[in-house]
TORPA-4810 file (N, C-alpha, C, O; in nm, 3 decimals):
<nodes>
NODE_1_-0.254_0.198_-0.411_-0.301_0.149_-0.540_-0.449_0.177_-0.554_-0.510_0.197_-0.449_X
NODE_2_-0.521_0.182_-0.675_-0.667_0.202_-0.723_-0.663_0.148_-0.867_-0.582_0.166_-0.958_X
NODE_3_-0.778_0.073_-0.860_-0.792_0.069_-0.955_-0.962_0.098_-0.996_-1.056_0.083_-0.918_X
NODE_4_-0.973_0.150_-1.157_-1.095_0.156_-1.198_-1.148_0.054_-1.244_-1.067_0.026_-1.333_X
NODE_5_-1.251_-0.047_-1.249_-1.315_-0.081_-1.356_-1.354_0.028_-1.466_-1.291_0.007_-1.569_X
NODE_6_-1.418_0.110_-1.473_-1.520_0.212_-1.505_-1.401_0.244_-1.608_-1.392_0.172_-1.707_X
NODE_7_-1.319_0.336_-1.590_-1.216_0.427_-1.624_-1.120_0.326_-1.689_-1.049_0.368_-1.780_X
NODE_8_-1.109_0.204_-1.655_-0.983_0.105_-1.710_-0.877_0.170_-1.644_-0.789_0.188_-1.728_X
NODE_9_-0.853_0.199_-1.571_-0.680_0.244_-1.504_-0.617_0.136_-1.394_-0.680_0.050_-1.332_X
NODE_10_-0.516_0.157_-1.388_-0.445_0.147_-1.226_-0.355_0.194_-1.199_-0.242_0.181_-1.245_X
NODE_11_-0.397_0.261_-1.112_-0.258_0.368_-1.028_-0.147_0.272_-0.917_-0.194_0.220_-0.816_X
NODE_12_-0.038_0.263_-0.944_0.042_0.141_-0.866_0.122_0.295_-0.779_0.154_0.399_-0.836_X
NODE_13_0.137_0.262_-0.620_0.163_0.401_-0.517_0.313_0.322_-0.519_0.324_0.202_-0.498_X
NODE_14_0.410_0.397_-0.542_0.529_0.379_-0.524_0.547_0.451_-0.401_0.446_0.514_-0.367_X
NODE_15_0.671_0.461_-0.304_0.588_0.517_-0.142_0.682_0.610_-0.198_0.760_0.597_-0.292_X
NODE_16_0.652_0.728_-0.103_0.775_0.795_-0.110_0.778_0.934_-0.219_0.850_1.034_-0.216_X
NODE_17_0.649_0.887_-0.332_0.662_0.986_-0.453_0.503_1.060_-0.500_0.436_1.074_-0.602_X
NODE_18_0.497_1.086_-0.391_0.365_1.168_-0.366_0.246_1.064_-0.417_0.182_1.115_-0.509_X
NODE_19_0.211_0.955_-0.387_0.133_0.883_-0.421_-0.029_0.904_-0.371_-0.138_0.892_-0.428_X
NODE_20_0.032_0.956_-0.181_-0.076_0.916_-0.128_-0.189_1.044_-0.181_-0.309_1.026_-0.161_X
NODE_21_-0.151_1.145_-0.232_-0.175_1.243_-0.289_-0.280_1.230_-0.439_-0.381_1.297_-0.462_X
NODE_22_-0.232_1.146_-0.508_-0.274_1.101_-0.608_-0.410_0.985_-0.544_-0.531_0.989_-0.569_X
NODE_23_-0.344_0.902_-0.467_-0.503_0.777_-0.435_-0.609_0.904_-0.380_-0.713_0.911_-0.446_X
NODE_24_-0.598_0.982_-0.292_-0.655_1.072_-0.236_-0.749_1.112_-0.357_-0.862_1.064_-0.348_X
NODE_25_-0.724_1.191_-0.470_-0.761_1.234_-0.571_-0.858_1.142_-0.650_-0.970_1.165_-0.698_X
NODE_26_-0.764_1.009_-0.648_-0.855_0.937_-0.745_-0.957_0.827_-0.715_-1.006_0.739_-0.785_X
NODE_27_-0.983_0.882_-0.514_-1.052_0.772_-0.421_-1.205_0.757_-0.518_-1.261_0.653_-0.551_X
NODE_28_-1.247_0.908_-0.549_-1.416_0.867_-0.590_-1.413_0.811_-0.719_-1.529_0.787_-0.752_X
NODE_29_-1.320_0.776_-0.820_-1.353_0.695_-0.942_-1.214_0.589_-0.911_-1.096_0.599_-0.947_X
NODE_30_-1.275_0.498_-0.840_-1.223_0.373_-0.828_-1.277_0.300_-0.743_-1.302_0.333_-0.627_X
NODE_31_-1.304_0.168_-0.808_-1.378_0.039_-0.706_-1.322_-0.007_-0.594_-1.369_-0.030_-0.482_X
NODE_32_-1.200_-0.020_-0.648_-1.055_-0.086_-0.568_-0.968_0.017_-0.514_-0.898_0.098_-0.574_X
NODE_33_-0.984_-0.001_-0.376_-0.910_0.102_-0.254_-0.796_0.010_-0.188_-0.826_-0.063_-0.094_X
NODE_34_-0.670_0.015_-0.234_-0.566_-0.048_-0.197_-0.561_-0.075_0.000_-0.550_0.023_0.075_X
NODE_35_-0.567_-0.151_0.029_-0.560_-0.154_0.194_-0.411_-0.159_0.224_-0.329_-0.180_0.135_X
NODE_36_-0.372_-0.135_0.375_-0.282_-0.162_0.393_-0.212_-0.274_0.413_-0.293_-0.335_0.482_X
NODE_37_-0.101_-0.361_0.401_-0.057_-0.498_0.366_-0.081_-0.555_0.442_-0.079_-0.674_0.411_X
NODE_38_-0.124_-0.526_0.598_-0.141_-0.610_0.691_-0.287_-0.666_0.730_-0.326_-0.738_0.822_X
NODE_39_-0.360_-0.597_0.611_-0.539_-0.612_0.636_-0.567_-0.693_0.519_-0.682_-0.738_0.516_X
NODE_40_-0.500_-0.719_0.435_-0.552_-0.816_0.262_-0.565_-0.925_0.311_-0.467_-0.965_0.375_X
NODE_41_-0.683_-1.015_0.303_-0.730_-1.111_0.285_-0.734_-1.235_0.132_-0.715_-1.190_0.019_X
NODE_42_-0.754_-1.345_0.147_-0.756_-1.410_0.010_-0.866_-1.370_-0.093_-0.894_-1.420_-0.203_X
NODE_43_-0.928_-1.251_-0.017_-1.097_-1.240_-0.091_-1.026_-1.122_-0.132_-1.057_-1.092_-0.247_X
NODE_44_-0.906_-1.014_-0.059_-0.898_-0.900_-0.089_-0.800_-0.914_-0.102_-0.749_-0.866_-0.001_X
NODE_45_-0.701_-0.964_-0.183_-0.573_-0.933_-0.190_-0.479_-0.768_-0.249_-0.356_-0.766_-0.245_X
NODE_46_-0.534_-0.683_-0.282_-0.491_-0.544_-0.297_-0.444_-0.452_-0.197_-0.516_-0.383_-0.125_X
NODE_47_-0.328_-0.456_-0.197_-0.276_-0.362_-0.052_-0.242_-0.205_-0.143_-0.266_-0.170_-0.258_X
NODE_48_-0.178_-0.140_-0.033_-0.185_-0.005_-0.116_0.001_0.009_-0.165_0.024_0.101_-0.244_X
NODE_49_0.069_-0.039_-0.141_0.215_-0.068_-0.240_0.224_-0.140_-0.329_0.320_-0.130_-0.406_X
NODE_50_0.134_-0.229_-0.346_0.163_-0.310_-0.422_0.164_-0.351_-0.591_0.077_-0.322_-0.673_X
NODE_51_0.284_-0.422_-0.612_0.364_-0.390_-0.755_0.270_-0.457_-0.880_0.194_-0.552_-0.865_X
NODE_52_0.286_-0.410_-0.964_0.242_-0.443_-1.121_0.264_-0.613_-1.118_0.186_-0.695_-1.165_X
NODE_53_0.342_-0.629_-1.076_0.393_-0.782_-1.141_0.321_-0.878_-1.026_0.299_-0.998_-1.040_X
NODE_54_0.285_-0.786_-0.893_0.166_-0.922_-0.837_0.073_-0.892_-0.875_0.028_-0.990_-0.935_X
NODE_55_-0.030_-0.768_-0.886_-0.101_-0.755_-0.944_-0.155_-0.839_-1.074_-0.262_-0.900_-1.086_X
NODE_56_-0.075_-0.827_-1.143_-0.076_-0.902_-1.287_-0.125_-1.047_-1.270_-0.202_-1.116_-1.336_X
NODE_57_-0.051_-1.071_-1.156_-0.081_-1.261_-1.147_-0.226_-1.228_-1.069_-0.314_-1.307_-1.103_X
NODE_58_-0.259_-1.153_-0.995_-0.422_-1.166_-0.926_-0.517_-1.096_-1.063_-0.622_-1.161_-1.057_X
NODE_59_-0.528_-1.030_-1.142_-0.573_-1.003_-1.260_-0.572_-1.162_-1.352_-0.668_-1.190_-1.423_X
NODE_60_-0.492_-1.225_-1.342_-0.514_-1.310_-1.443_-0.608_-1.452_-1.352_-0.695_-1.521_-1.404_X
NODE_61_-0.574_-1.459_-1.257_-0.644_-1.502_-1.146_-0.772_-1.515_-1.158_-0.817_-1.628_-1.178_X
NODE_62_-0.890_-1.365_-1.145_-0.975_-1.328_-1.123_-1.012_-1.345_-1.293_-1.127_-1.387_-1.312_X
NODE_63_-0.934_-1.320_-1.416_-0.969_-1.369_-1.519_-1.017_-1.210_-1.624_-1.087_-1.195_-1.724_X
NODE_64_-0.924_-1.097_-1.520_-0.910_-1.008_-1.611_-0.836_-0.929_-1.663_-0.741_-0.891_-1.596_X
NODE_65_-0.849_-0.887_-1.775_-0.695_-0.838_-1.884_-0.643_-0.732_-1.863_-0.678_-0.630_-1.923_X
NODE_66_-0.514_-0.737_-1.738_-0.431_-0.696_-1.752_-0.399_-0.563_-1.839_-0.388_-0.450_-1.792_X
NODE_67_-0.385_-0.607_-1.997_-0.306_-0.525_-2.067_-0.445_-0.406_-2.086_-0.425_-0.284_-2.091_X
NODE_68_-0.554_-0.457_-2.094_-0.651_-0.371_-2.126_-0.679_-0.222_-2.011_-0.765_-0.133_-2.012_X
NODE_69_-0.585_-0.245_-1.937_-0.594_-0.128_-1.810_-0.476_-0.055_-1.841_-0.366_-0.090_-1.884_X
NODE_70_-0.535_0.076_-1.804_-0.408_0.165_-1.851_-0.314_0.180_-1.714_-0.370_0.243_-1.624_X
NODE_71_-0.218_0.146_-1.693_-0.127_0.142_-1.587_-0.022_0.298_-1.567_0.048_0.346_-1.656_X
NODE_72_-0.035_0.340_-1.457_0.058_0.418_-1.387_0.104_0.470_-1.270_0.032_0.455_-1.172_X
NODE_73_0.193_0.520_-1.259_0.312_0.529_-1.124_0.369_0.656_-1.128_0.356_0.728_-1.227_X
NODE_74_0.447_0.697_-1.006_0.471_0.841_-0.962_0.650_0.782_-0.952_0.678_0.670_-0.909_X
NODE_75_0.777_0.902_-1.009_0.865_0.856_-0.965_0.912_0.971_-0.911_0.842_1.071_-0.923_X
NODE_76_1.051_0.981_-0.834_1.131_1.129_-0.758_1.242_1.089_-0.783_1.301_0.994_-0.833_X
NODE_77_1.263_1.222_-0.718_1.449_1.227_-0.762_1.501_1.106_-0.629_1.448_1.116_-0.519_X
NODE_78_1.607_0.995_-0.654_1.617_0.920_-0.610_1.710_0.979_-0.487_1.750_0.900_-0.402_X
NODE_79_1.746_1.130_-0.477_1.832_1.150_-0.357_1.697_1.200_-0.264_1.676_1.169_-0.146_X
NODE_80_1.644_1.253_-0.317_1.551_1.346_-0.217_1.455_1.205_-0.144_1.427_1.177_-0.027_X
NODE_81_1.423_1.140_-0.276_1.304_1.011_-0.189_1.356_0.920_-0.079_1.272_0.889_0.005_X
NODE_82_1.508_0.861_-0.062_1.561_0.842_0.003_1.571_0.921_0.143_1.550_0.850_0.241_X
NODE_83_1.600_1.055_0.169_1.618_1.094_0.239_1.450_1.063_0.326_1.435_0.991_0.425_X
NODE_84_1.351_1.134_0.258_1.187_1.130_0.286_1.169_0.952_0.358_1.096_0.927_0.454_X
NODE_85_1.253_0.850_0.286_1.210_0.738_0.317_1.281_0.700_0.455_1.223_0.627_0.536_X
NODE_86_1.424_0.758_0.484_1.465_0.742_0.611_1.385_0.809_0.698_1.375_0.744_0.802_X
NODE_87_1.313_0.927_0.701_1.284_1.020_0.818_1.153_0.974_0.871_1.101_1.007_0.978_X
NODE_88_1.091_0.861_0.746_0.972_0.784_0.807_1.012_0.662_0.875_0.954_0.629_0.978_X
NODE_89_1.127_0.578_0.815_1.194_0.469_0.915_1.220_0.544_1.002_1.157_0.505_1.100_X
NODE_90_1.280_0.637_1.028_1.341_0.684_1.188_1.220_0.715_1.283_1.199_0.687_1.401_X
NODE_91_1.147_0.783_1.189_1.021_0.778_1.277_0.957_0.656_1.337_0.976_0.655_1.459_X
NODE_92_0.899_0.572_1.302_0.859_0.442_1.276_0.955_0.351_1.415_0.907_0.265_1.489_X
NODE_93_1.091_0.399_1.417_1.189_0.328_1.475_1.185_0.378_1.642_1.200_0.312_1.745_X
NODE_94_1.160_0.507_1.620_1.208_0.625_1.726_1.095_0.668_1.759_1.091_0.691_1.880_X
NODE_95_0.976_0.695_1.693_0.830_0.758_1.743_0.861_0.904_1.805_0.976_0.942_1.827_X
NODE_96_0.732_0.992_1.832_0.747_1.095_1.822_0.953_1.143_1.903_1.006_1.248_1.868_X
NODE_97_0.992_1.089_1.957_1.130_1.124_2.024_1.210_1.160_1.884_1.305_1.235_1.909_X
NODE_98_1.205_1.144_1.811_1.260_1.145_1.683_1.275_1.276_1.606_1.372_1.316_1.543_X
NODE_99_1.196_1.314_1.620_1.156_1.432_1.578_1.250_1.563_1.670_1.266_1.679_1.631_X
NODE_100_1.295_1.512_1.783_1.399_1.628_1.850_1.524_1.598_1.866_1.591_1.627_1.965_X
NODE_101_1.578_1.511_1.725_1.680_1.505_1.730_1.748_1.594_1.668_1.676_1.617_1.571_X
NODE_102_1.874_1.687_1.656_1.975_1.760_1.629_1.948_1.727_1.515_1.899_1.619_1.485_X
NODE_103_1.991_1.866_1.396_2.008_1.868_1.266_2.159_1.733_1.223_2.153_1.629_1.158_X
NODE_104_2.278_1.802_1.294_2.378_1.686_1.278_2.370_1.559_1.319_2.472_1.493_1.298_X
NODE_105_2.254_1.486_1.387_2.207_1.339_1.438_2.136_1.315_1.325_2.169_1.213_1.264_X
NODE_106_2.036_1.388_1.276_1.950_1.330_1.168_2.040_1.280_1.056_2.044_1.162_1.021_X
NODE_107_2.112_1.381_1.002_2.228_1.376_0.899_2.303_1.257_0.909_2.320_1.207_0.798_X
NODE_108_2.365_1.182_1.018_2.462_1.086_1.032_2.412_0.986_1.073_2.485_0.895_1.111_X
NODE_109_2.292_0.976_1.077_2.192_0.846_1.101_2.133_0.810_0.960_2.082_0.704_0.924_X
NODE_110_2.160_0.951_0.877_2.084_0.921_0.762_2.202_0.815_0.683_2.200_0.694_0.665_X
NODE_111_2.303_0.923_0.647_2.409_0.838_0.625_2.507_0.723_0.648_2.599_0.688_0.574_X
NODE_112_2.459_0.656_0.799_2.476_0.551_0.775_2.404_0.447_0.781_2.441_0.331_0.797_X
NODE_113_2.240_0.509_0.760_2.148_0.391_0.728_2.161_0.388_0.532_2.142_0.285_0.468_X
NODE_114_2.194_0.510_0.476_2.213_0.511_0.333_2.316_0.369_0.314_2.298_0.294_0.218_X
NODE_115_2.407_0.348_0.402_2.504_0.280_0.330_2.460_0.116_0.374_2.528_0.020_0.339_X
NODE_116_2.351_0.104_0.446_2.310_-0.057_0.400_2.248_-0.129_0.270_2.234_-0.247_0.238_X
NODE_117_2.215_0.000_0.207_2.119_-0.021_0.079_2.205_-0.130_-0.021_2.327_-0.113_-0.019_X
NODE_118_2.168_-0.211_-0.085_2.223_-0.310_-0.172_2.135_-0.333_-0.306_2.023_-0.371_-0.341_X
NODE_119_2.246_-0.291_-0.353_2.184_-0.274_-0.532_2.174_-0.446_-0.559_2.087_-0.472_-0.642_X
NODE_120_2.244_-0.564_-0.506_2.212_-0.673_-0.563_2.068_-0.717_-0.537_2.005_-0.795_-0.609_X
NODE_121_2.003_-0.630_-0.373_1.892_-0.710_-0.316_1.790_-0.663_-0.386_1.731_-0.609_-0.292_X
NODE_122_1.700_-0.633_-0.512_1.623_-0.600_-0.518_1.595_-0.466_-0.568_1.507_-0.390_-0.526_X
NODE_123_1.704_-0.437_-0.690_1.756_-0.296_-0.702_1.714_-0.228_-0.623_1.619_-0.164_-0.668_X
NODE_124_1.741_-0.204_-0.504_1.744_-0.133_-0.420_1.697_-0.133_-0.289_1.669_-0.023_-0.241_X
NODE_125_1.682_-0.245_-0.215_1.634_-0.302_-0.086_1.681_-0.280_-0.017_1.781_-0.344_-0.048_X
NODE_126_1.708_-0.230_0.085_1.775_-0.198_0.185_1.789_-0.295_0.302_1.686_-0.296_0.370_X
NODE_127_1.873_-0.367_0.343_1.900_-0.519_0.427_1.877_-0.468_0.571_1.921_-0.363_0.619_X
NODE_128_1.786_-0.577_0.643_1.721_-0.474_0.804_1.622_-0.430_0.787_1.544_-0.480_0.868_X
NODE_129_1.563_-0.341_0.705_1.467_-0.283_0.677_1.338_-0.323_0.558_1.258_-0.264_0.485_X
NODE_130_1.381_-0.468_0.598_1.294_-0.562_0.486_1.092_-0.537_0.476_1.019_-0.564_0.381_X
NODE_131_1.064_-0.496_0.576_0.925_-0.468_0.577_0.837_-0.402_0.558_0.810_-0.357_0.669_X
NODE_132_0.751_-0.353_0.469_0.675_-0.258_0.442_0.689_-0.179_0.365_0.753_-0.206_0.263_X
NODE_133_0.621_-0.021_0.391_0.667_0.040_0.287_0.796_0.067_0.326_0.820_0.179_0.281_X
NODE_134_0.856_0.042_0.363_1.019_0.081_0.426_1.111_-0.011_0.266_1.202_0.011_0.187_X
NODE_135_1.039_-0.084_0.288_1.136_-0.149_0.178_1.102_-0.138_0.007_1.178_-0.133_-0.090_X
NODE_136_0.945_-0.139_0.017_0.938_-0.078_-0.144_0.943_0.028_-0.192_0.923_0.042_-0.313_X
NODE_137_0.981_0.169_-0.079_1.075_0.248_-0.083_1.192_0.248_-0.144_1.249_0.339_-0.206_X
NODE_138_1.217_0.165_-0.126_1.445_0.141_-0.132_1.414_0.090_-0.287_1.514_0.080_-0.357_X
NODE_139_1.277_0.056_-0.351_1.303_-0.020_-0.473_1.368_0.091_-0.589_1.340_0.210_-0.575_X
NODE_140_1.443_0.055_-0.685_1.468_0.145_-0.789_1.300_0.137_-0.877_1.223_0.042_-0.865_X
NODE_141_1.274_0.247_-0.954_1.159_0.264_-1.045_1.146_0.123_-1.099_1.045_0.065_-1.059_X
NODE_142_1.239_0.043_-1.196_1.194_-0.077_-1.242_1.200_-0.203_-1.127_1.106_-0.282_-1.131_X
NODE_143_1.293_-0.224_-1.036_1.269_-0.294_-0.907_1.110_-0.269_-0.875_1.046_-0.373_-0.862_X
NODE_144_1.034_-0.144_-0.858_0.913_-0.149_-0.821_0.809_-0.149_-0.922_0.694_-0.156_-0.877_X
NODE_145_0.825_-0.141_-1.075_0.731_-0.114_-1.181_0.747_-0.206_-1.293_0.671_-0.207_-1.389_X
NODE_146_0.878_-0.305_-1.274_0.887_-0.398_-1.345_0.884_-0.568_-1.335_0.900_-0.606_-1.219_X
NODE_147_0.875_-0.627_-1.389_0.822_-0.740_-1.372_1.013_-0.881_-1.403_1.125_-0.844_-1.438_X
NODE_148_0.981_-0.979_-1.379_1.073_-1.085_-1.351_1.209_-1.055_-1.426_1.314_-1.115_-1.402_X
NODE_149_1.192_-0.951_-1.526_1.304_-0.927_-1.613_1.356_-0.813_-1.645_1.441_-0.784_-1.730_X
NODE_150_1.272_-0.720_-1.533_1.300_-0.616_-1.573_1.254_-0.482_-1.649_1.288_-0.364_-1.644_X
NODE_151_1.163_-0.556_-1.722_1.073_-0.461_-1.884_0.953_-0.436_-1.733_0.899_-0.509_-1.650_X
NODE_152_0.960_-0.254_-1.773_0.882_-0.174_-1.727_0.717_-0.263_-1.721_0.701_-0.357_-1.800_X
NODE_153_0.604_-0.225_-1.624_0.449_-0.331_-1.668_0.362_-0.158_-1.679_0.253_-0.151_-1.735_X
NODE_154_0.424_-0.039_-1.623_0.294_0.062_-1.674_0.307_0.091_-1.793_0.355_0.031_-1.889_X
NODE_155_0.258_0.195_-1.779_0.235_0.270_-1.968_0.242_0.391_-1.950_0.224_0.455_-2.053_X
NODE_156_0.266_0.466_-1.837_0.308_0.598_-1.801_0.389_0.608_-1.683_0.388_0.517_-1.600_X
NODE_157_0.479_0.738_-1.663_0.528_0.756_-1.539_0.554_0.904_-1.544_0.624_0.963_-1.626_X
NODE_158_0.471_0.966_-1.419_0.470_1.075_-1.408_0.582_1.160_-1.250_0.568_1.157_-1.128_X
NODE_159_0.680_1.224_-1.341_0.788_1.283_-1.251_0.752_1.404_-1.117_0.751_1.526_-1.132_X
NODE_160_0.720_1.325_-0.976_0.676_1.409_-0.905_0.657_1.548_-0.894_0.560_1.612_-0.852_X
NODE_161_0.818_1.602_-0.958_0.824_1.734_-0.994_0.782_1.821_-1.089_0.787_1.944_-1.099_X
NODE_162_0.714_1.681_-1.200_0.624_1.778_-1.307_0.477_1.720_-1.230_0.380_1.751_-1.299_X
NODE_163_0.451_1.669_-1.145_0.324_1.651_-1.093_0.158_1.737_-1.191_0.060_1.684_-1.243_X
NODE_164_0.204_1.898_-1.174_0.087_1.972_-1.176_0.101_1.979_-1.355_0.009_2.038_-1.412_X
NODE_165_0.146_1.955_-1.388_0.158_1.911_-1.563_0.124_1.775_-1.568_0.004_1.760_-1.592_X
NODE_166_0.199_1.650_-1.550_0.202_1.584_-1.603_0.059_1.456_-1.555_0.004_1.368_-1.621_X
NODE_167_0.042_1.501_-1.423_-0.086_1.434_-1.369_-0.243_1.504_-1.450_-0.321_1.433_-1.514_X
NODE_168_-0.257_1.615_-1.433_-0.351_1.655_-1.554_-0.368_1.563_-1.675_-0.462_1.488_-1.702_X
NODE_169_-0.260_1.586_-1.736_-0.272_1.500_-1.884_-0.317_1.377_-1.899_-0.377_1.330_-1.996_X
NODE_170_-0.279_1.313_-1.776_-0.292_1.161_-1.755_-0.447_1.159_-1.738_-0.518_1.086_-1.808_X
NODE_171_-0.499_1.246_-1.639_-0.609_1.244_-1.571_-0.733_1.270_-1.724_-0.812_1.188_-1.770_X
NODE_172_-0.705_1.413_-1.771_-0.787_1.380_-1.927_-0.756_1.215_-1.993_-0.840_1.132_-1.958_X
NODE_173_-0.679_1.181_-2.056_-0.692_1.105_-2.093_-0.794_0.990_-2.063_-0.859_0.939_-2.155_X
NODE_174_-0.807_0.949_-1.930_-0.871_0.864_-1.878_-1.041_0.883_-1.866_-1.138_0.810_-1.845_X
NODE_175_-1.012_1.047_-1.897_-1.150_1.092_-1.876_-1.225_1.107_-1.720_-1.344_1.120_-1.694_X
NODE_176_-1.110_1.100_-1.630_-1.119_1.194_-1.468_-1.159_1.269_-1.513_-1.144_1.277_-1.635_X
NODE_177_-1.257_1.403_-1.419_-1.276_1.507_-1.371_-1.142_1.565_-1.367_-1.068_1.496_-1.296_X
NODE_178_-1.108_1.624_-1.397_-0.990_1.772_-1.332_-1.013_1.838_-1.200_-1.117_1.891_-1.164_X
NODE_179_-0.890_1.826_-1.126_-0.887_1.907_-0.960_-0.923_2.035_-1.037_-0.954_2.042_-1.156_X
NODE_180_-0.917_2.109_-0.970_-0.876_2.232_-0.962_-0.701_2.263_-0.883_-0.635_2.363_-0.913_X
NODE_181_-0.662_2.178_-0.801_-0.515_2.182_-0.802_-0.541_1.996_-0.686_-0.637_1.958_-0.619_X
NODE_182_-0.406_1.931_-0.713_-0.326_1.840_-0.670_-0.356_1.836_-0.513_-0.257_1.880_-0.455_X
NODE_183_-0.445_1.804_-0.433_-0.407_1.776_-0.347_-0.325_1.724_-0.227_-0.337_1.603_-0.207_X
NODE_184_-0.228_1.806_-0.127_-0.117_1.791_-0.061_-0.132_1.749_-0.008_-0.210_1.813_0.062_X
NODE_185_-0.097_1.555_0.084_-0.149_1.525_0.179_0.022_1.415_0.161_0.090_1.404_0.058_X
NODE_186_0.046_1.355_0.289_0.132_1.298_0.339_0.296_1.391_0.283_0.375_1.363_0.192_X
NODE_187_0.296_1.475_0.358_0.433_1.562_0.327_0.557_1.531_0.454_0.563_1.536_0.577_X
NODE_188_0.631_1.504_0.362_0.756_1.472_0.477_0.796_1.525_0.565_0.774_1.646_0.575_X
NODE_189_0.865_1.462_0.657_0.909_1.515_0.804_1.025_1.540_0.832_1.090_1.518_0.933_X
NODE_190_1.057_1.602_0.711_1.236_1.677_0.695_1.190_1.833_0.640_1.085_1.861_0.582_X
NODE_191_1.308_1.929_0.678_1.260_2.076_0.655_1.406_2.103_0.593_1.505_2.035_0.618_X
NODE_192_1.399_2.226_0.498_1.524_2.253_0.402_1.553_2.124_0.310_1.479_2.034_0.272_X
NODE_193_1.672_2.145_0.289_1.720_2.021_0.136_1.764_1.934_0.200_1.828_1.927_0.305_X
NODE_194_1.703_1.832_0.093_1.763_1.723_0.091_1.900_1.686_0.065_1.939_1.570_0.079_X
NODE_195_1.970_1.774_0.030_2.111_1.758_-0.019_2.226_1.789_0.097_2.348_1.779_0.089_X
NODE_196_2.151_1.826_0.198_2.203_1.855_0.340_2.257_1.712_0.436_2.334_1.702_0.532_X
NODE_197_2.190_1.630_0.372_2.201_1.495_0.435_2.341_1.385_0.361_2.386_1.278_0.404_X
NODE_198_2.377_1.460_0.247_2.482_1.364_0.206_2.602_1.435_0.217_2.622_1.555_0.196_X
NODE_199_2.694_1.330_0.260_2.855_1.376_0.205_2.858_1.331_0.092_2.752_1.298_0.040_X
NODE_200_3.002_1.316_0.010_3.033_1.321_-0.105_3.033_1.165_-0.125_3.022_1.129_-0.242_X
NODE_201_3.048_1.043_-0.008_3.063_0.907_-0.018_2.900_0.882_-0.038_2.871_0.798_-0.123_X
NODE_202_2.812_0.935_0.018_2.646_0.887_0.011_2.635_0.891_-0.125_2.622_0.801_-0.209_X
NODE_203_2.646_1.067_-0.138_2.600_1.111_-0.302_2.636_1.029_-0.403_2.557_0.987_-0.488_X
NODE_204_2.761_1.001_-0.399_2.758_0.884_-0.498_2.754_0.754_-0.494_2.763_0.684_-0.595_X
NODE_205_2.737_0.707_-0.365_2.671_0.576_-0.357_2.541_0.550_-0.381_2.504_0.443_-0.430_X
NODE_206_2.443_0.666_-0.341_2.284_0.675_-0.435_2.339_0.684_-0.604_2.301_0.594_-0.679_X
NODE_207_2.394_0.751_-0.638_2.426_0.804_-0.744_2.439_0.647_-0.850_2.369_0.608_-0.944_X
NODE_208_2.549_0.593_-0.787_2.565_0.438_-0.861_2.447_0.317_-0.839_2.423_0.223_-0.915_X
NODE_209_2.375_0.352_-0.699_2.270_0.289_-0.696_2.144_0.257_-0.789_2.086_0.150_-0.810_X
NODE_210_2.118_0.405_-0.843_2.002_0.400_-0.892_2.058_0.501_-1.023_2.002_0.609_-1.046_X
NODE_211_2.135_0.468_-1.075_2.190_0.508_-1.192_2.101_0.452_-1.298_2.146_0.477_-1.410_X
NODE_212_2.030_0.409_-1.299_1.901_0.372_-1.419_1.789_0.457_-1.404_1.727_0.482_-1.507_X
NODE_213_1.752_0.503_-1.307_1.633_0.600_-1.269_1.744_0.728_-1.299_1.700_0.818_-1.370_X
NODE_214_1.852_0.740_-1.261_1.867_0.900_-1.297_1.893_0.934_-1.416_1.883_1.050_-1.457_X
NODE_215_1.944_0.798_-1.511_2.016_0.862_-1.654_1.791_0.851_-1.743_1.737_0.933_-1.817_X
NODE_216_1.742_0.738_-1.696_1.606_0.758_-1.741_1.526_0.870_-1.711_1.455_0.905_-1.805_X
NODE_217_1.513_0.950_-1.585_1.439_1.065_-1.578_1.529_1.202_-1.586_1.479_1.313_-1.565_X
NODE_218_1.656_1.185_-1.617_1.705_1.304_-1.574_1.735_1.399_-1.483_1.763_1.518_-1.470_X
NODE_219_1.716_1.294_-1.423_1.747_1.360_-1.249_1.912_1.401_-1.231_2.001_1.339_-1.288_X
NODE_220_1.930_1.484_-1.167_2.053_1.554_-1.098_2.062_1.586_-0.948_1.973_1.631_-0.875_X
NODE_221_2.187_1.556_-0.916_2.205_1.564_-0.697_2.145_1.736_-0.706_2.131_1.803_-0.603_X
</nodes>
């Protein structure tokens, strides 16, 4: 997360959807450098996942307006981010040993950590894997960008895959500087497709999972 005073923005890092890429970019025009969840204090409460709807309550807190900040978030295709979000739990779980496991071990570890995910917990929480970014990972786009009811809290959302379009535009608006290109930084620790990792029971168990993010962005397996 970042936020500007200066600029009026806030960038909310959804994990998983090239975020860290974006804070990277937008470290020199912003006051507020999201920490990680385990370092926020009552003086610093801003971690770097964290959602619109706590935010909102520490903004009103501190005694400032919310709506007057221009809010936005990064989303992905919900098969591919999944896969990206297991290979950092496995990592995380397994440490560097992980990394030499068999193409067919990765695959069937993936798939049957896919099938703990529970659309009741949190559109999309994954049960076990309650901590960190591990779990605001598993959130669906409005699970992580919406507030007690549901209704979206940014005012933009830019589709990882239009990144080098759609982050520009955002960035004028606000009156950023322009990269010269997107800086690549935290790239996943899976090689070839993502579509390698599902059978036909996963695919459409993501598929029904997050069936609000795919019929909203247009995403396809």
């Amino acid at each position: 997360m970042r936020i500007s005073h200066r600029h009026r923005f806030v960038f909310f890092a959804s994990p998983k959807t090239g975020s860290r890429s974006v804070r990277k970019l937008l470290d020199a025009h912003s006051e507020i450098h999201g920490r990680p969840a385990d370092e926020v204090t009552e003086d610093f409460p801003f971690y770097n996942h964290m959602r619109p709807v706590e935010l909102r309550d520490v903004f009103g807190v501190r005694g400032w307006d919310f709506d007057a900040y221009f809010k936005f978030v990064m989303v992905r295709n919900p098969w591919s981010r999944l896969v990206s979000l297991y290979e950092m739990y496995a990592f995380r779980e397994g440490g560097q040993l992980s990394r030499l496991r068999s193409r067919s071990t990765r695959h069937e570890g993936f798939r049957a950590w896919s099938r703990t995910l529970d659309s009741k917990l949190g559109r999309g929480v994954a049960p076990g894997v309650q901590k960190g970014v591990i779990r605001f990972g598993a959130f669906s786009y409005v699970g992580f960008a919406g507030d007690e009811n549901g209704r979206p809290l940014v005012d933009e959302v830019i589709k990882l895959e239009e990144i080098d379009s759609g982050l520009p535009a955002v960035l004028e608006r606000l009156g950023v500087p322009l990269p010269r290109r997107v800086p690549q930084t935290g790239r996943g620790r899976y090689h070839g497709s993502y579509r390698a990792y599902y059978d036909d029971e996963t695919r459409e168990l993501v598929g029904a999972l997050y069936a609000e993010d795919i019929q909203r962005f247009g995403y396809t397996f």
